[in-house]
ZADO-1210 file (C-alpha; in nm, 4 decimals, padded with zeros to 6 digits):
<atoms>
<atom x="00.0000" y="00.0000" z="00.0000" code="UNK" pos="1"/>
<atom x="00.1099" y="00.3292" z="-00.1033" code="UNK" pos="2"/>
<atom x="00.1765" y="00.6052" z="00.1655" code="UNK" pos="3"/>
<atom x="00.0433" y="00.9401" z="00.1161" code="UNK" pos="4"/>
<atom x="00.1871" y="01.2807" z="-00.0032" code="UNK" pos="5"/>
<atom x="00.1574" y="01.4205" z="00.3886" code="UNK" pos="6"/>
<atom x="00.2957" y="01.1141" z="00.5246" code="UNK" pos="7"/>
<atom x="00.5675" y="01.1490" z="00.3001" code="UNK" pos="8"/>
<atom x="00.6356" y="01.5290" z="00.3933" code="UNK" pos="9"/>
<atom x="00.6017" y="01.4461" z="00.7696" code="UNK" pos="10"/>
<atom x="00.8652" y="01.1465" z="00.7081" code="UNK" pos="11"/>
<atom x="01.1187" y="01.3709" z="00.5874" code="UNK" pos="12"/>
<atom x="01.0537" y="01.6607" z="00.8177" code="UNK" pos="13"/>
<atom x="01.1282" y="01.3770" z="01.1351" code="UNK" pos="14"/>
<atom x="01.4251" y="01.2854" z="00.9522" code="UNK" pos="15"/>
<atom x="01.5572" y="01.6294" z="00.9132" code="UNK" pos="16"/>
<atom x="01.4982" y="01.7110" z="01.2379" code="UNK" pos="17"/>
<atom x="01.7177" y="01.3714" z="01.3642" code="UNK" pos="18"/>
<atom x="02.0003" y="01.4540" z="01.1369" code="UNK" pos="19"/>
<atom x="02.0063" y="01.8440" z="01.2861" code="UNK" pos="20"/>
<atom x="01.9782" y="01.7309" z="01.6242" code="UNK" pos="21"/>
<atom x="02.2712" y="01.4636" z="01.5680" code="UNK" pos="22"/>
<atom x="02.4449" y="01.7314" z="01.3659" code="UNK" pos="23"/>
<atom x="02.4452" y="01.9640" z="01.6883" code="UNK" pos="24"/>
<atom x="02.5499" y="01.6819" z="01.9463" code="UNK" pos="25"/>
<atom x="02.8900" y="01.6609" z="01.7174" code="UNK" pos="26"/>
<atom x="02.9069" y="02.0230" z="01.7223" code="UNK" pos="27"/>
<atom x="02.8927" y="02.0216" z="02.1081" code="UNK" pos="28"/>
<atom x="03.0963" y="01.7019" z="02.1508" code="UNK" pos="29"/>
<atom x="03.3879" y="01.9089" z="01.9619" code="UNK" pos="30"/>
<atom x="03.3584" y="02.2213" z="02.1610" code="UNK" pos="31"/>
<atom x="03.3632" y="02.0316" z="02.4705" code="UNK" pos="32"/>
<atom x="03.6899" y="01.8148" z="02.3496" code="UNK" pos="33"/>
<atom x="03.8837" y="02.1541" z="02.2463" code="UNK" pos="34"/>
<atom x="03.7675" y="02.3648" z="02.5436" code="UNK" pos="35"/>
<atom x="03.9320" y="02.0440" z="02.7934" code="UNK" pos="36"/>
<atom x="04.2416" y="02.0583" z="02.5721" code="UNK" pos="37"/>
<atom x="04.2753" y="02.3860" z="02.6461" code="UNK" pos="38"/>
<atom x="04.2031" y="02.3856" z="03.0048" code="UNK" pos="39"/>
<atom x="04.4456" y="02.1258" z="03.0708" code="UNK" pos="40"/>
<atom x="04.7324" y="02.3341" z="02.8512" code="UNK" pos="41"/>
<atom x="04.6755" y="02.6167" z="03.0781" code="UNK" pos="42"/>
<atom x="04.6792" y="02.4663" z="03.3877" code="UNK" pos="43"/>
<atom x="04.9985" y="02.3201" z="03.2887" code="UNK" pos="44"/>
<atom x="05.1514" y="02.6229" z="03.1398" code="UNK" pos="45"/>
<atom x="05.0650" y="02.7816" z="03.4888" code="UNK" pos="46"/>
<atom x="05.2526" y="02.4640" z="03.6796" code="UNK" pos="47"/>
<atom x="05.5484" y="02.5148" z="03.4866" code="UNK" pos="48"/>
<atom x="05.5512" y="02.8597" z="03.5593" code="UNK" pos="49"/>
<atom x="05.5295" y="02.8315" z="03.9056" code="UNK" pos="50"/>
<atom x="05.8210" y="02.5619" z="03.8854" code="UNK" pos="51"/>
<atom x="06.0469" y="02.7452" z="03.7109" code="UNK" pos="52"/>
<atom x="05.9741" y="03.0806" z="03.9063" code="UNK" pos="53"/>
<atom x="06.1061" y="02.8725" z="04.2235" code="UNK" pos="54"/>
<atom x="06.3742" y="02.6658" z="04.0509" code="UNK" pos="55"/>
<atom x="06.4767" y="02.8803" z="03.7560" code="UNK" pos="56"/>
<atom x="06.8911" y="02.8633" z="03.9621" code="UNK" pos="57"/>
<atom x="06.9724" y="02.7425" z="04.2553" code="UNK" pos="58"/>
<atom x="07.3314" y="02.9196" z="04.2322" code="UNK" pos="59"/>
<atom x="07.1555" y="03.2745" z="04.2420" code="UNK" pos="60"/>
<atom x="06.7783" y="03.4119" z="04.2590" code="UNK" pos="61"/>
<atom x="06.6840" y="03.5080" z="03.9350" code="UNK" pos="62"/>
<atom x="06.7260" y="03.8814" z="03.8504" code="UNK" pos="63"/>
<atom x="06.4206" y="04.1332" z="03.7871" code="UNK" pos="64"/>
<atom x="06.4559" y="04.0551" z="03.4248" code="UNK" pos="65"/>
<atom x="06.4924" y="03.6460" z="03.4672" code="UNK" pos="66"/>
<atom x="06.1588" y="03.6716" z="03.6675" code="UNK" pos="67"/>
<atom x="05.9815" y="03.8513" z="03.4306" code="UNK" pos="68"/>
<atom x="06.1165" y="03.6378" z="03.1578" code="UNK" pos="69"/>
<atom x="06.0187" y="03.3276" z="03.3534" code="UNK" pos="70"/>
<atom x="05.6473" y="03.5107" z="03.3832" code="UNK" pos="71"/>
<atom x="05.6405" y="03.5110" z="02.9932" code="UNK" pos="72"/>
<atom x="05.7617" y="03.1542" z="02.9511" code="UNK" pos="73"/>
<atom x="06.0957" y="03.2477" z="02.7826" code="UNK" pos="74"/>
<atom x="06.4624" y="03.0948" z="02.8585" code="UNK" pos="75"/>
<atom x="06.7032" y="03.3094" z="03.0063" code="UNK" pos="76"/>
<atom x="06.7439" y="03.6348" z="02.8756" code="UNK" pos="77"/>
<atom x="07.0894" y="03.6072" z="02.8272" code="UNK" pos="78"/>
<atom x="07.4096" y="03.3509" z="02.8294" code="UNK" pos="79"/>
<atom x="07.5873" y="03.5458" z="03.1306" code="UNK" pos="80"/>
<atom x="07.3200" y="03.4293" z="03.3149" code="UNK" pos="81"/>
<atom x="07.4731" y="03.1145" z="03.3713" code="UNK" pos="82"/>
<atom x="07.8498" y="03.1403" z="03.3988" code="UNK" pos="83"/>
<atom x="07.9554" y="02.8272" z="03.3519" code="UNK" pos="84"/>
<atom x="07.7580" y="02.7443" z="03.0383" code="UNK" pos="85"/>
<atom x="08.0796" y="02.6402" z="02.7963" code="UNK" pos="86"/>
<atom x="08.1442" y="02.3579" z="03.1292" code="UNK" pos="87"/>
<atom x="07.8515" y="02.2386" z="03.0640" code="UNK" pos="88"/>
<atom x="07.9130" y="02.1830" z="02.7159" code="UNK" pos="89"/>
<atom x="08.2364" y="02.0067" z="02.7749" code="UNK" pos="90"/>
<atom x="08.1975" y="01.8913" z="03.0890" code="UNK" pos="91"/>
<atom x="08.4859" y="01.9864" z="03.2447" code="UNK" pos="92"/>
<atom x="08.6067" y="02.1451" z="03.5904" code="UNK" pos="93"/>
<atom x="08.8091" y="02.5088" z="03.6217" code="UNK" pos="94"/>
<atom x="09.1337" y="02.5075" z="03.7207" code="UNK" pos="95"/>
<atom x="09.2682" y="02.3944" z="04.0977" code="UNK" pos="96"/>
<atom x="08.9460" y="02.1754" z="04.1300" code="UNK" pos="97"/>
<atom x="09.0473" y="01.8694" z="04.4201" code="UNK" pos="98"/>
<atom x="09.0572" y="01.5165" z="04.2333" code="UNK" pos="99"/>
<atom x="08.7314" y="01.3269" z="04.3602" code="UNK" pos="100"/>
<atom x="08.9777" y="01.0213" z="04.5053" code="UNK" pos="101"/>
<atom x="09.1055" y="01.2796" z="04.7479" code="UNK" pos="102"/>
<atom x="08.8031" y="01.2245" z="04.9320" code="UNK" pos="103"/>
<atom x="08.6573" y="00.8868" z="04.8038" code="UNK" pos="104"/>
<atom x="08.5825" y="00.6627" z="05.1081" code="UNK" pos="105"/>
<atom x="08.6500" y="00.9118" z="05.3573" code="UNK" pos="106"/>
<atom x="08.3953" y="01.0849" z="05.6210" code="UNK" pos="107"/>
<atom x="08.4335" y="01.3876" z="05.7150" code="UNK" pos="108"/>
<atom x="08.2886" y="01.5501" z="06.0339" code="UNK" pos="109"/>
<atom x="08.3504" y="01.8896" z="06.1977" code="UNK" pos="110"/>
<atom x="08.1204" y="02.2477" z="06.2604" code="UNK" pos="111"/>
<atom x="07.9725" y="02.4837" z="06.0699" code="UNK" pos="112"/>
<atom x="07.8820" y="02.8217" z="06.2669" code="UNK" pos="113"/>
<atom x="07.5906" y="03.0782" z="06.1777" code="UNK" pos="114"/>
<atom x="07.5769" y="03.3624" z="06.3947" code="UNK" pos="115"/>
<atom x="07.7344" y="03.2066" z="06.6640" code="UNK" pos="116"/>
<atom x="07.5245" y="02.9051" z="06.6340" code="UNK" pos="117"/>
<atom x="07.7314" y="02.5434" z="06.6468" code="UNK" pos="118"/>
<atom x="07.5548" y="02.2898" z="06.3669" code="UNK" pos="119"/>
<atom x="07.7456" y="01.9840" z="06.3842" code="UNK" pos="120"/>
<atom x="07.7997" y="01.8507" z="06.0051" code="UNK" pos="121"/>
<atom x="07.8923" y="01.5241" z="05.8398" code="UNK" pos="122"/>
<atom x="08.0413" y="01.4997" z="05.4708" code="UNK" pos="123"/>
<atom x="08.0488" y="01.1882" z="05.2794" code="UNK" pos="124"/>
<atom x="08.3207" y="01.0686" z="05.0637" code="UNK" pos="125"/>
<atom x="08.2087" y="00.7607" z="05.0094" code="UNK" pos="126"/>
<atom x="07.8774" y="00.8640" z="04.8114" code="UNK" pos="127"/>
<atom x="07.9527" y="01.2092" z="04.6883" code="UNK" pos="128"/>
<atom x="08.3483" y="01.1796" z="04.6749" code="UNK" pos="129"/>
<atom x="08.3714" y="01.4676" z="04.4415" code="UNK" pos="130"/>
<atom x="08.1939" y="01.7269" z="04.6628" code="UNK" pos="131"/>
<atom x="08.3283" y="01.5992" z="04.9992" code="UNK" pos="132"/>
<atom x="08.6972" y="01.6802" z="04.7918" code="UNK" pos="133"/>
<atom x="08.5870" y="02.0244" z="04.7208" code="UNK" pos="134"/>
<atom x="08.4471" y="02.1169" z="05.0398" code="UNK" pos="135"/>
<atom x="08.7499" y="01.9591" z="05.2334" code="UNK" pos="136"/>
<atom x="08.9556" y="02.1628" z="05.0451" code="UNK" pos="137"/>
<atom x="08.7717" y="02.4860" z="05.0867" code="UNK" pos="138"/>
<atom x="08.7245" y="02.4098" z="05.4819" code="UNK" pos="139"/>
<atom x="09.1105" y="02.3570" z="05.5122" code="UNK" pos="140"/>
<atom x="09.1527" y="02.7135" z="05.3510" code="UNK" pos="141"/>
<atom x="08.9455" y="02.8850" z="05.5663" code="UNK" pos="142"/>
<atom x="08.7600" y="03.0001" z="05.2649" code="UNK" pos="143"/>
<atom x="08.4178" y="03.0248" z="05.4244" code="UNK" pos="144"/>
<atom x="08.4522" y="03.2631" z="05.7520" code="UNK" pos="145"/>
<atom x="08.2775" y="03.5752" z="05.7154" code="UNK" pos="146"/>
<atom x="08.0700" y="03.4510" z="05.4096" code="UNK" pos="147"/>
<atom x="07.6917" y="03.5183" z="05.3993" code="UNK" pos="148"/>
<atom x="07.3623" y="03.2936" z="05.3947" code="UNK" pos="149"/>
<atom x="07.1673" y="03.4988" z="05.1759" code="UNK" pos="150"/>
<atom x="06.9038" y="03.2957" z="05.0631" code="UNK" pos="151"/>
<atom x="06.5747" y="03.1276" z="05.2616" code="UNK" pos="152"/>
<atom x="06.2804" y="02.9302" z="05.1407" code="UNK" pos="153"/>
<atom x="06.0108" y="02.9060" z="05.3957" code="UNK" pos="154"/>
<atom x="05.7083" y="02.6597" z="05.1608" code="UNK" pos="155"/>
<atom x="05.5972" y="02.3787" z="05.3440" code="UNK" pos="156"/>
<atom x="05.7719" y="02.1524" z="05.0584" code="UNK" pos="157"/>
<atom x="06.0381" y="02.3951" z="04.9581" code="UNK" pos="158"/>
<atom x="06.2083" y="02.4523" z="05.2918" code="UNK" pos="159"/>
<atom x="06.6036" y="02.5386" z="05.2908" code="UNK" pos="160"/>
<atom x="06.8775" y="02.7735" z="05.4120" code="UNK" pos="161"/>
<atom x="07.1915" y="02.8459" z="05.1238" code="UNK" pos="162"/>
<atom x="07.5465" y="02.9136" z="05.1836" code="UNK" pos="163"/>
<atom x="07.8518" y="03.0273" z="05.1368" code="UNK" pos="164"/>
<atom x="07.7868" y="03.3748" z="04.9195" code="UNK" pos="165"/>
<atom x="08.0749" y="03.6575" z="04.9609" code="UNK" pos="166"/>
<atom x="07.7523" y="03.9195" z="04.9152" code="UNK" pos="167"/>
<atom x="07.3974" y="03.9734" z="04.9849" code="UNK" pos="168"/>
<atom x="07.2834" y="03.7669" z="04.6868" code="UNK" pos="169"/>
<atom x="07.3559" y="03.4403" z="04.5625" code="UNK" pos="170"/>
<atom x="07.6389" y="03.5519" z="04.2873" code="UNK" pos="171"/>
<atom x="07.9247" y="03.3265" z="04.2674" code="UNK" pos="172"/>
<atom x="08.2637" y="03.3034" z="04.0945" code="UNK" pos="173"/>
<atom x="08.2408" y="03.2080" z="03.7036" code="UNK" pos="174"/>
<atom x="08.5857" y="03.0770" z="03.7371" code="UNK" pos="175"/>
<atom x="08.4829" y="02.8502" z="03.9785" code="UNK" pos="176"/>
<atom x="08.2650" y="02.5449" z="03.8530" code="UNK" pos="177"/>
<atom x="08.2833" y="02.1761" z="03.9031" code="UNK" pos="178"/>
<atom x="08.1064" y="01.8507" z="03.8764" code="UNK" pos="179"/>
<atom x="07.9711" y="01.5720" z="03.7880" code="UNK" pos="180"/>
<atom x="07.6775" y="01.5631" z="03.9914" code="UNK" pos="181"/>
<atom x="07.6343" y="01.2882" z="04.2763" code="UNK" pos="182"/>
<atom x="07.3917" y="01.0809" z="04.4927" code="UNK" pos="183"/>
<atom x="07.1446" y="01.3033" z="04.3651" code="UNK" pos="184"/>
<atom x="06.7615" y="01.1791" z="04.5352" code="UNK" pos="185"/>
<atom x="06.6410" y="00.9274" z="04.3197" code="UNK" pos="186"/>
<atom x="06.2847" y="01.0222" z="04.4563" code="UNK" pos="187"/>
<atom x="06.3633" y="01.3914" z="04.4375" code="UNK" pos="188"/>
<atom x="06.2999" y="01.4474" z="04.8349" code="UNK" pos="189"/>
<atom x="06.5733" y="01.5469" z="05.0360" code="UNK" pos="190"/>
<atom x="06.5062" y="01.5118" z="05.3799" code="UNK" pos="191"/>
<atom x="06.5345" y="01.7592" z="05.6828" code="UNK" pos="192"/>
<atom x="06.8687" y="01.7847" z="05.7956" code="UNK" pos="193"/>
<atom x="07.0352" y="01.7487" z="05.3911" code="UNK" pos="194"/>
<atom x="07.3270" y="01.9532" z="05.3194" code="UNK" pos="195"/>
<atom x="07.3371" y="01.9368" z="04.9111" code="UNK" pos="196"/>
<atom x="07.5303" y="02.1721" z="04.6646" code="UNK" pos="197"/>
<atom x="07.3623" y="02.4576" z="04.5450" code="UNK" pos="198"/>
<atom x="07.4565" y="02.4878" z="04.1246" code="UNK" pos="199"/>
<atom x="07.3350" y="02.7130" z="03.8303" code="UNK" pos="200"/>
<atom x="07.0279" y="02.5412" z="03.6677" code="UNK" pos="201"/>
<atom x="07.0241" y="02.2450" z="03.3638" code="UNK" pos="202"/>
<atom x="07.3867" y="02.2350" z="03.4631" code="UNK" pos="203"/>
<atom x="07.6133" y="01.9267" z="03.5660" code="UNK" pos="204"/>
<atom x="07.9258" y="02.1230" z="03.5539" code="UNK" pos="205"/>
<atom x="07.8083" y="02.4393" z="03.7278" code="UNK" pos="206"/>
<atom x="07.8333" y="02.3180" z="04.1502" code="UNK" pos="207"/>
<atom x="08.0102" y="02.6015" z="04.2785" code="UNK" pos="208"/>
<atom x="08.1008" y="02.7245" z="04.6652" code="UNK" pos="209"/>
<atom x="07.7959" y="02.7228" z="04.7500" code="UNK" pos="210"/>
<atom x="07.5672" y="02.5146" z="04.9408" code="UNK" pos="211"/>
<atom x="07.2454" y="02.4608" z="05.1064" code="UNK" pos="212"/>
<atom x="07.0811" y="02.3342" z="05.3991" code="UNK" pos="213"/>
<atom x="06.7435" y="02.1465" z="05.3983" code="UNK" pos="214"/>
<atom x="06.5237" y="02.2166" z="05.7364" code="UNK" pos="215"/>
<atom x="06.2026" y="02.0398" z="05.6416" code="UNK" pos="216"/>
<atom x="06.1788" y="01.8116" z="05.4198" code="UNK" pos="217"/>
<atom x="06.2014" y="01.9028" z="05.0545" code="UNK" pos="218"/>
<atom x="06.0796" y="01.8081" z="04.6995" code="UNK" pos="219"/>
<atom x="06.2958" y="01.9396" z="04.4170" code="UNK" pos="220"/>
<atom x="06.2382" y="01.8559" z="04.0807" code="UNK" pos="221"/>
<atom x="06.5214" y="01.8521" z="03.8802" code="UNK" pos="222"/>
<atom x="06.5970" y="01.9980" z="03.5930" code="UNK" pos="223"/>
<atom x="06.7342" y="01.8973" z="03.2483" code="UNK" pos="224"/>
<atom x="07.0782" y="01.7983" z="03.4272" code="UNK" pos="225"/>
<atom x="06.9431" y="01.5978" z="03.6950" code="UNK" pos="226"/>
<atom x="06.8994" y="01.6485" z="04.0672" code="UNK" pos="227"/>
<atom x="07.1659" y="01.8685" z="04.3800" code="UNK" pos="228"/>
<atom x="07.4521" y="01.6850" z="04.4756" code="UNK" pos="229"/>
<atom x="07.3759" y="01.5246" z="04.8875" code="UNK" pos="230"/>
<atom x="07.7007" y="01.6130" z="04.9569" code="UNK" pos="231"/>
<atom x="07.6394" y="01.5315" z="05.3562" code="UNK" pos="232"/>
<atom x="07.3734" y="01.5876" z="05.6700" code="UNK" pos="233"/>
<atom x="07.3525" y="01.7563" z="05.9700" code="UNK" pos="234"/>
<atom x="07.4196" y="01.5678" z="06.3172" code="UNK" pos="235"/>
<atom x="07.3389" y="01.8648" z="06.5533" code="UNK" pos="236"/>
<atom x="07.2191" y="02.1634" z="06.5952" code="UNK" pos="237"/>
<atom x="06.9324" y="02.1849" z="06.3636" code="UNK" pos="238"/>
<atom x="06.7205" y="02.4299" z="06.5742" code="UNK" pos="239"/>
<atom x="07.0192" y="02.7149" z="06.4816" code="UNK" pos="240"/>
<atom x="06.8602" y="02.6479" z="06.0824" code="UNK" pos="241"/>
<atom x="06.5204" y="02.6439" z="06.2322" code="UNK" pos="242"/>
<atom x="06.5448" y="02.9738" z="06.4190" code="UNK" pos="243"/>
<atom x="06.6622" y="03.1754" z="06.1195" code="UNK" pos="244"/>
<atom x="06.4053" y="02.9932" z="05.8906" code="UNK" pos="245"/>
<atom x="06.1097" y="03.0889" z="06.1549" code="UNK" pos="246"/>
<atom x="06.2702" y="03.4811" z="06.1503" code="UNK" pos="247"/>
<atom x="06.1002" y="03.4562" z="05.8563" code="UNK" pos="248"/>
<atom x="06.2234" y="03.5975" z="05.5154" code="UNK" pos="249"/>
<atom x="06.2131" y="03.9537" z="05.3107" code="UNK" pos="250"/>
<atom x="06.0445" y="03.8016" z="05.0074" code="UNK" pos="251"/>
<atom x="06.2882" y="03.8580" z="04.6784" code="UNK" pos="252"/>
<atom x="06.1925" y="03.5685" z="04.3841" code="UNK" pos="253"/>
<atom x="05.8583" y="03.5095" z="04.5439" code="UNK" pos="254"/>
<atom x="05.6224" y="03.5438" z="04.8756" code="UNK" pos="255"/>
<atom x="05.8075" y="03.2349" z="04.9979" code="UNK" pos="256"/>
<atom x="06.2046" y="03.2921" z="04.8190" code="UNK" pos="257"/>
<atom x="06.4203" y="03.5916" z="04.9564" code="UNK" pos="258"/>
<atom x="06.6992" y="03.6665" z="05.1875" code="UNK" pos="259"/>
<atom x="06.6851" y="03.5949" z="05.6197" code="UNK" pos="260"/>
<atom x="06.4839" y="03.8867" z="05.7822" code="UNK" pos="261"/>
<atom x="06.7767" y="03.9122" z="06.0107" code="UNK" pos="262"/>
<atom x="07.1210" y="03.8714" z="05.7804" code="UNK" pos="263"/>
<atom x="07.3022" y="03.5199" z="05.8449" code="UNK" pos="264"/>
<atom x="07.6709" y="03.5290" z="05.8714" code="UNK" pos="265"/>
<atom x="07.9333" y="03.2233" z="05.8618" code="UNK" pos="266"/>
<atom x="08.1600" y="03.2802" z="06.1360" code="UNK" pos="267"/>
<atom x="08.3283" y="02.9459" z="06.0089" code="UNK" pos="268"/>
<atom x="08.3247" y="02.6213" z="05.9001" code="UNK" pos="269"/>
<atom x="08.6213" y="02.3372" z="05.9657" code="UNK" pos="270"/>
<atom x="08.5985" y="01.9614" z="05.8669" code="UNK" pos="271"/>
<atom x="08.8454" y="01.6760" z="05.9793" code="UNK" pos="272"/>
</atoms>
């Protein structure tokens, strides 16, 4: 039996109707997809950020302009930034560096005073022969008395006291540089009480004098180099770190990044 000329019209009128309403679920299935894509790429744009605002170098705190350029998602704005790029490239140590079997297998133990506060230290040769060389070497020479502590992180996670600056920033010698990195945290926490070598960022080559001290415990992603250098730990005196730290800071990189509100001074440091 034949259908008629309404049925007909009212056939195609459903059908129209399915195919617009299918039409506008692909439409909205799309949108959805692309606005999630970019939701996630900003929130981890913004994570990024954040890291590298904290963890742009360890050797200094970025400058005004390597903030902003971190802000705006750029690289460094320039190669002096990071002294000891051309070590990096070869992978080599300046001049007068201590050979790493100086050390190797050795502990050493001995004092390290802030502001007249005693914090009992212990260096290990065994796992980070290289640095426990250096730092022997630098002890011996009395290189550290007088020296400043210019830098404090107070985050929960981010928690840690560096060392061994001539000035009130975190400068350091170019002509100084050494590596290869050691018993870096394969877990990227360093626990309270961690004495590891500060170094400019993406850098294997670029440990320098200083160094830093970890008061709570710590999560550091590294960078594309690796990890810091646990170098050694502290055996006493931990509330002289935690007394600075709880001074509180005058914010420099960010609200939780700056220099001690009340300056920090080595009066010395000796290892045997």
């Amino acid at each position: 039996m034949s259908t008629r000329p309404r049925d007909n019209r009212e056939a195609k009128r459903r059908i129209r109707q399915m195919e617009a309403k299918r039409e506008l679920r692909r439409a909205q299935g799309k949108r959805r997809r692309r606005d999630n894509v970019i939701a996630v790429g900003v929130g981890a744009a913004a994570l990024i950020t954040a890291v590298v605002l904290q963890l742009t170098v360890f050797n200094s705190n970025p400058s005004e302009s390597e903030f902003a350029a971190a802000q705006a998602g750029l690289s460094s704005p320039s190669a002096s930034a990071n002294p000891s790029a051309s070590a990096a490239a070869t992978g080599s140590n300046s001049a007068g560096i201590p050979k790493a079997d100086t050390a190797a297998g050795k502990t050493f133990t001995g004092q390290l005073s802030l502001n007249g506060g005693a914090v009992g230290v212990e260096l290990n040769g065994t796992t980070a022969p290289q640095a426990a060389a250096v730092f022997k070497s630098l002890t011996d020479a009395s290189y550290y008395s007088g020296l400043k502590c210019p830098r404090l992180t107070t985050a929960d996670n981010f928690s840690l006291l560096q060392c061994g600056a001539k000035g009130t920033d975190t400068t350091d010698d170019p002509n100084f540089h050494w590596g290869p990195l050691e018993n870096t945290p394969a877990n990227n926490t360093y626990p309270a009480g961690t004495i590891a070598v500060a170094r400019t960022g993406n850098n294997a080559y670029g440990n320098g004098h200083q160094f830093f001290i970890v008061y709570k415990d710590t999560v550091i992603p590294p960078d594309s180099a690796g990890g810091y250098t646990v170098v050694g730990k502290v055996t006493s005196g931990m509330d002289v770190v935690t007394k600075i730290a709880q001074a509180g800071i005058n914010p420099g990189s960010s609200a939780t990044d700056g220099a001690p509100v009340a300056p920090v001074t080595i009066d010395s440091f000796s290892l045997k």
